[in-house]
PATOR-72093 format. One record per atom (N, C-alpha, C, CB): x, y, z. Coordinates in steps of 0.05 Angstrom, whole numbers, plus 5000, padded with zeros to 4 digits. Glycine has a CB too. Example, Ala and Ser with C-alpha at 12.3 -4.5 7.8 and 13.67 -1.06 7.14 Angstrom:
! residues 2
526448865156 524649105156 526449345156 522649115181 525749555142 527349795143 525850015157 528249885114 
//
This chain:
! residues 289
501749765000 500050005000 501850255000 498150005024 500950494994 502550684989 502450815011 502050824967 506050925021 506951005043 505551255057 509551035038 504251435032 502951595041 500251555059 502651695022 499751355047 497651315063 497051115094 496151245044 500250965097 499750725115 500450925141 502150405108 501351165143 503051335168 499951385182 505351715157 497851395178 494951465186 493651255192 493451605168 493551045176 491350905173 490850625203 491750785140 493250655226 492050655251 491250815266 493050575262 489851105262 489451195277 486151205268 491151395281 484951155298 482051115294 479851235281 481351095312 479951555282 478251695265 479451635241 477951995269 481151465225 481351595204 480351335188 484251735198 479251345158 477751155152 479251145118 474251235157 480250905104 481350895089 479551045067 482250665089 481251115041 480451285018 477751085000 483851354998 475851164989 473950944980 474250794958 471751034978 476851064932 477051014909 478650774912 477951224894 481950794920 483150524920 485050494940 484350464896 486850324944 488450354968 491050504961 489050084982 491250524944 494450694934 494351024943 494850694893 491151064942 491151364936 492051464967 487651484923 493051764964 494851804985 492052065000 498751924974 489652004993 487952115010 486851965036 485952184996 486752115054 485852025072 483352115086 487552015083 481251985099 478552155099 478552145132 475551995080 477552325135 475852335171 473452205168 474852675186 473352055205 470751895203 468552165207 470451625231 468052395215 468452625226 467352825206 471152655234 469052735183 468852935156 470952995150 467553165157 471853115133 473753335113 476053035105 475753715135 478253155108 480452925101 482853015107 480652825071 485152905107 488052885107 489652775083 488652745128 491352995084 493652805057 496052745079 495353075019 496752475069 499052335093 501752535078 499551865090 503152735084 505452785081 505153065065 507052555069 502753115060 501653355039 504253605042 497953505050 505753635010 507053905019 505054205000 511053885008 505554345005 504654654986 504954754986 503454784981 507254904961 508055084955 507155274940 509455044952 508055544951 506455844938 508455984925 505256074961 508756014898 509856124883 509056404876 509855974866 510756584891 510056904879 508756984863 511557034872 508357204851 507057334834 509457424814 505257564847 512557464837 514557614829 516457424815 515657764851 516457134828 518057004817 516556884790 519056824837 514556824790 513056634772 513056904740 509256524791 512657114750 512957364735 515357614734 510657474741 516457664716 518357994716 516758224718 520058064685 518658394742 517358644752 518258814729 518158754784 518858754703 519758894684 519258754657 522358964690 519258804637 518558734613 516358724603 519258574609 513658824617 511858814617 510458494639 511558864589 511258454654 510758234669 511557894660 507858284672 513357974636 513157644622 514057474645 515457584591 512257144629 513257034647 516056874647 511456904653 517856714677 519956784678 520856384676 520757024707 520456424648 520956104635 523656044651 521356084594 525656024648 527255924660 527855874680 528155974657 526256034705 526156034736 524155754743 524656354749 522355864721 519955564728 521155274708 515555664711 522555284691 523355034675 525354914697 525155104642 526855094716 528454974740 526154844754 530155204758 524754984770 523554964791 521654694784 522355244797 520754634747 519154394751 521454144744 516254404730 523454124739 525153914746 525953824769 526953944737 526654114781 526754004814 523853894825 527654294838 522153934820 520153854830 519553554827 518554004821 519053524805 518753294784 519653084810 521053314749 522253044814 523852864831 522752814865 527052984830 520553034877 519653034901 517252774904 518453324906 518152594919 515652324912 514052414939 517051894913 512452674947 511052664965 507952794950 512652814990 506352804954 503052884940 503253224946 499452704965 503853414924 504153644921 502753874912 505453644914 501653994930 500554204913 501254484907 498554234920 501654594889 502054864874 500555064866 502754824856 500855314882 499755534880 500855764865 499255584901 500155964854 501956114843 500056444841 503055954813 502556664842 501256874841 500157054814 502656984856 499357244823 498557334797 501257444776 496257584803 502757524797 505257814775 503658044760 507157634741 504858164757 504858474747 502358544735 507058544726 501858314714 499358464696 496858414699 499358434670 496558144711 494658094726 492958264755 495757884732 495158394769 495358604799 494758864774 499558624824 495058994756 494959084744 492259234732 496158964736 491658984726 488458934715 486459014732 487758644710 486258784753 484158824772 485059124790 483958524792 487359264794 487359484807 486359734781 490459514821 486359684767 485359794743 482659894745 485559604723 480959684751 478259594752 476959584776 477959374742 479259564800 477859574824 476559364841 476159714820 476959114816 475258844816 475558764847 476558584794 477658814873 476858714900 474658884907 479158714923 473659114900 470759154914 469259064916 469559284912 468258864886 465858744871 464858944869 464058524881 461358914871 460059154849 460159384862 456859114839 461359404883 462259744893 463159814870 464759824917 464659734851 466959854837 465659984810 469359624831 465560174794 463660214781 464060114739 463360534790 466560044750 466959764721 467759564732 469359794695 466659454754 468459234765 467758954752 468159214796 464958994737 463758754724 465758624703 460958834708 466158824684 468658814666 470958754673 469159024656 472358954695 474758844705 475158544715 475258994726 472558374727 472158094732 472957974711 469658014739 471558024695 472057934664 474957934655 470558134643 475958094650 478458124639 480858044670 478658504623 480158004687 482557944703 482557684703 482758044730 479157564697 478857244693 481057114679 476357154678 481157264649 482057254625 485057234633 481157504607 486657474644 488657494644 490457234665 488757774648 488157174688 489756984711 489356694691 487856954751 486656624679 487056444664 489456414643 485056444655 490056564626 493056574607 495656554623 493356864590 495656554649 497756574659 498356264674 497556834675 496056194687 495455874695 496255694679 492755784698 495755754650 496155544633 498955614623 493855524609 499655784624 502855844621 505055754639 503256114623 503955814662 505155644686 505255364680 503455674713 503855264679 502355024678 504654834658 498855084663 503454884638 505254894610 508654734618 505755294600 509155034632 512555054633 513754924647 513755274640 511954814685 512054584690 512754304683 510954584692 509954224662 509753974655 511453874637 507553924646 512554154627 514754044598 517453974612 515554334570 518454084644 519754124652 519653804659 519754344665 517653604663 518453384683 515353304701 521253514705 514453524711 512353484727 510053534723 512653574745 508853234728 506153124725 504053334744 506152784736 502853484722 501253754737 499253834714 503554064746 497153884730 495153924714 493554304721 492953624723 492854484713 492854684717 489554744726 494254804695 488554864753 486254864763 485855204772 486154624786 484355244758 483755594771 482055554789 482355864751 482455724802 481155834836 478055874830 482556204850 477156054815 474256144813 471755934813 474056304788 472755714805 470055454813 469955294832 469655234795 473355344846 473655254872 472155424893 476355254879 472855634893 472255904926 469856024914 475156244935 468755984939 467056284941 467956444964 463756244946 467656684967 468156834991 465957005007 470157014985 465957045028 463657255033 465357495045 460857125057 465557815023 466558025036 470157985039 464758045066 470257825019 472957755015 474557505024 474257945024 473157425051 473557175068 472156935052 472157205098 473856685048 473656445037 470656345060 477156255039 468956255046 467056185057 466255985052 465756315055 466255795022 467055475013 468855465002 465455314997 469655204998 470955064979 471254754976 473155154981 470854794945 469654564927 471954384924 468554674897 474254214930 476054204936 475853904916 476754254964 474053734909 474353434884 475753534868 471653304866 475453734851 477453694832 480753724838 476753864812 481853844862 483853684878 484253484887 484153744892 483453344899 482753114911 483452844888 479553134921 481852944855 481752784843 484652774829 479552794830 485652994827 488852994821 490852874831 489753174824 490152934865 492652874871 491752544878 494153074896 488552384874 488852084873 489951974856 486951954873 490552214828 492552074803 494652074803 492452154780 495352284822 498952254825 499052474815 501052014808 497252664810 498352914791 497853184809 496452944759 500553374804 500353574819 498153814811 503153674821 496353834830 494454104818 495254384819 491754114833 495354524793 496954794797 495055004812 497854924767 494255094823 492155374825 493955624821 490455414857 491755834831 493156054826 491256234842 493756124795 492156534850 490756784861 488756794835 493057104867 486156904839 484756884821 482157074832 484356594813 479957204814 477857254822 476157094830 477057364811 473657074844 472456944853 469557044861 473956874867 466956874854 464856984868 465057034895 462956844865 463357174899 463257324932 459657314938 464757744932 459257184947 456757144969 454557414983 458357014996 456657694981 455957934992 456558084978 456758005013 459458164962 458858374943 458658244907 461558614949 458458004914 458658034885 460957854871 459058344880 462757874873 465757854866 467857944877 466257924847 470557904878 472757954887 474857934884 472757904897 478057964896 480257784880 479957634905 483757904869 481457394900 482157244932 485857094922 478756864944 487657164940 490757144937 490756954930 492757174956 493356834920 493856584927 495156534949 494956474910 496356664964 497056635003 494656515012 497356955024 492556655008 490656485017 489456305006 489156585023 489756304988 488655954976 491555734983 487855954928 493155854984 495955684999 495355635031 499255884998 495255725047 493855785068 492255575063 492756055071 489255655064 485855495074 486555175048 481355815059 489455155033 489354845026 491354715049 490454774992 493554905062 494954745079 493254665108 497554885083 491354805110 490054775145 488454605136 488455045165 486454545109 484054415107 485254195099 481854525091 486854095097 488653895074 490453645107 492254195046 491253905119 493353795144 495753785124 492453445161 496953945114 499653905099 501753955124 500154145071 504053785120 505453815134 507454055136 506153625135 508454135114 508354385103 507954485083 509754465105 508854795082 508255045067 510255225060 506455205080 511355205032 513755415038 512155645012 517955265031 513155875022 513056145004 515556134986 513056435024 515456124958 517756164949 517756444938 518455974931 519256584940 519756914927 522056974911 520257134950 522257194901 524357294891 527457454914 522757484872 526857394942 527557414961 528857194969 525957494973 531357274986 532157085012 530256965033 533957235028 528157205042 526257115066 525557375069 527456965095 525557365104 523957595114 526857775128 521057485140 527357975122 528658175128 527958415151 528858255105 529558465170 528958625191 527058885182 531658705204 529159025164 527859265144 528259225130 527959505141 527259395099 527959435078 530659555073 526259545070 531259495051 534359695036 537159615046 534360055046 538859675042 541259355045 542659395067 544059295018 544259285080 544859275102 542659105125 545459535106 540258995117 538058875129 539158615134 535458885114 538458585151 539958235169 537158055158 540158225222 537257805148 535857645146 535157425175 537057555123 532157455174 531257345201 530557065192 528557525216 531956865209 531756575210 529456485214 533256465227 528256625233 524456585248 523856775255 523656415275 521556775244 519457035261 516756915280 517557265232 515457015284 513156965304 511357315304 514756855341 509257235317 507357415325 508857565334 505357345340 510457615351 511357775381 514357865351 512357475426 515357725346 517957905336 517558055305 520757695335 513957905296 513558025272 513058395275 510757865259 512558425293 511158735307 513658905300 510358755348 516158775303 518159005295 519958995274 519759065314 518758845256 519158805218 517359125204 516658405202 520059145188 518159385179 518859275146 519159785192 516359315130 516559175109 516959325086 514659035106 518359355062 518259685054 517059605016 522559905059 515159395016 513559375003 511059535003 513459175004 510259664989 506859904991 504559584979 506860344951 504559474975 503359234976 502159214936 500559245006 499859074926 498758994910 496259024912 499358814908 493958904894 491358744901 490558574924 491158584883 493958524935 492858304946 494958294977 492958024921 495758574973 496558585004 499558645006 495858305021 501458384984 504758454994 505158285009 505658725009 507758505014 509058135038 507758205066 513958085048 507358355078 505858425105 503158255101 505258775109 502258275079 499358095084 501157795077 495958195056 502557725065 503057405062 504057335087 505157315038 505557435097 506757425132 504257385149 508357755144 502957455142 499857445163 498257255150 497757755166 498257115140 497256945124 498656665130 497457045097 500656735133 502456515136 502156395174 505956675127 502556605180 502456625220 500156365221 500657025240 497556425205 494656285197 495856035197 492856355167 496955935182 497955655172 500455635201 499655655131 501855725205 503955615220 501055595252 507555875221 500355785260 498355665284 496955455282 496555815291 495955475264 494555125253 496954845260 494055125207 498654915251 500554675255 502154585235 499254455261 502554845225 503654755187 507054925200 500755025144 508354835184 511054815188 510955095164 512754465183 511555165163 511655515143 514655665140 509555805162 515455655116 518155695111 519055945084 519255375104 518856175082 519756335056 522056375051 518956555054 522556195023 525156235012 525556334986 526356005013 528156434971 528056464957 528456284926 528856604966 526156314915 525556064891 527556204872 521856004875 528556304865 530356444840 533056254845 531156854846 534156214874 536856004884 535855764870 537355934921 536755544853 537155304852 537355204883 539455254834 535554964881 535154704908 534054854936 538854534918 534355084935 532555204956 529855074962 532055484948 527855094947 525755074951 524654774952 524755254935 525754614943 526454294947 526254234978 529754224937 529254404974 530454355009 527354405030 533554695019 527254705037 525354715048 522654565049 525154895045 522654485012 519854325025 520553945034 516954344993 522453915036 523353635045 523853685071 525853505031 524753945083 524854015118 528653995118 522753675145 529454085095 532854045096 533054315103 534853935065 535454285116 536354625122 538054755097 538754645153 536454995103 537055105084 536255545080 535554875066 537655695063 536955975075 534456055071 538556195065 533756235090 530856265081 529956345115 529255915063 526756355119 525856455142 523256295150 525456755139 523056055169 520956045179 520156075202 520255895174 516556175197 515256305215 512856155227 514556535203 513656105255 513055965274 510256165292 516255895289 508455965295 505755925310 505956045331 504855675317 
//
């Protein structure tokens, strides 16, 4: 039987998977489920995209990143951010108000458009790279109410990773329950899959080392942060659509209190982001519960 799944399957709430015995899902007697070893990683907006050239995306960073991957034999999931033109769009349009916004109908529209071309680009550059991944947008997964994740439709994950195949998502718009529509990050769809999932971890990959005391050089790179030593990080990002690193830091705190092991490194280094998500030491900053 597959290793993923035998580390659980004495413990009494938990009730084997229905499809077959290989699959590395695991279900609660209770409800929801567990993946035995689940890792998930969040791929920037910055790394996955250039803060210059008009946002193209950054083929060679990701043709690395899906070879290294390719070789990880644990059940993986992949999130990824918008980058430049995507943050672009919807700030354009206003689209996180929903229908506050007075083209925001349109802007939904066209940011759909734009996170979709970019998923499948991702996606793409991955699979050619080595790794078995299939590309899933956010918007038929989430709904939110007022910006807050309020469901999620989570089978067509589930059914991926019973094939062995990594599901890509991404930050994306999303119906909203109260106004209408919205954007919702991918921090947080990295986030509410590592707590609802039980992943063991979560790393942030960036165009960054980690988390830095301050901004601008001479800044000491912090090994761990927490609640209590995040208060005197000053972050010298003005943020996005979708918040910046001050909101992914707080997003993250979410997942590490839960019980998720939470690590931001920089994905641009070769074997970095490997490392971290196998629990090897390595540079970078995680932020502890």
């Amino acid at each position: 039987m597959n290793s993923f799944v035998t580390n659980y399957l004495d413990m009494p709430e938990v009730v084997k998977h229905p499809y077959h015995e290989a699959s590395p899902l695991v279900f609660l007697r209770g409800g929801g489920c567990l993946l035995a070893r689940l890792l998930v990683l969040k791929l920037g907006g910055s790394l996955v995209t250039e803060k210059r050239r008009g946002g193209a995306v950054r083929e060679e960073a990701l043709r690395r990143l899906g070879s290294e991957l390719a070789a990880v034999d644990r059940p993986l999931i992949i999130v990824h951010g918008g980058g430049g033109r995507v943050h672009e769009v919807a700030g354009e349009y206003q689209v996180a108000l929903g229908r506050g916004a007075p083209r925001g109908l349109e802007g939904f529209i066209r940011t759909s458009i734009e996170t979709r071309r970019l998923n499948l680009q991702v996606t793409e550059i991955l699979a050619d790279a080595g790794l078995r991944c299939i590309g899933l947008p956010s918007t038929p997964i989430y709904q939110t109410r007022r910006g807050r994740i309020a469901t999620a439709g989570l089978d067509p994950i589930l059914a991926a990773l019973d094939q062995g195949l990594t599901p890509v998502l991404n930050g994306d718009v999303v119906f909203d329950r109260e106004i209408g529509f919205t954007v919702l990050s991918g921090d947080a769809v990295a986030v509410d899959l590592s707590l609802r999932l039980g992943a063991e971890r979560l790393v942030f990959a960036t165009d960054v080392d980690g988390i830095f005391e301050h901004p601008g050089e001479g800044a000491r790179l912090l090994s761990t942060v927490d609640k209590r030593t995040l208060a005197s990080v000053r972050f010298g990002d003005v943020g996005d659509v979708t918040g910046g690193m001050a909101s992914k830091v707080e997003e993250a705190l979410r997942a590490a209190e839960g019980g998720v092991e939470v690590y931001v490194v920089n994905g641009l280094v070769p074997s970095r982001v490997v490392a971290a998500l196998l629990g090897r030491e390595t540079i970078g900053t995680r932020i502890l519960g």
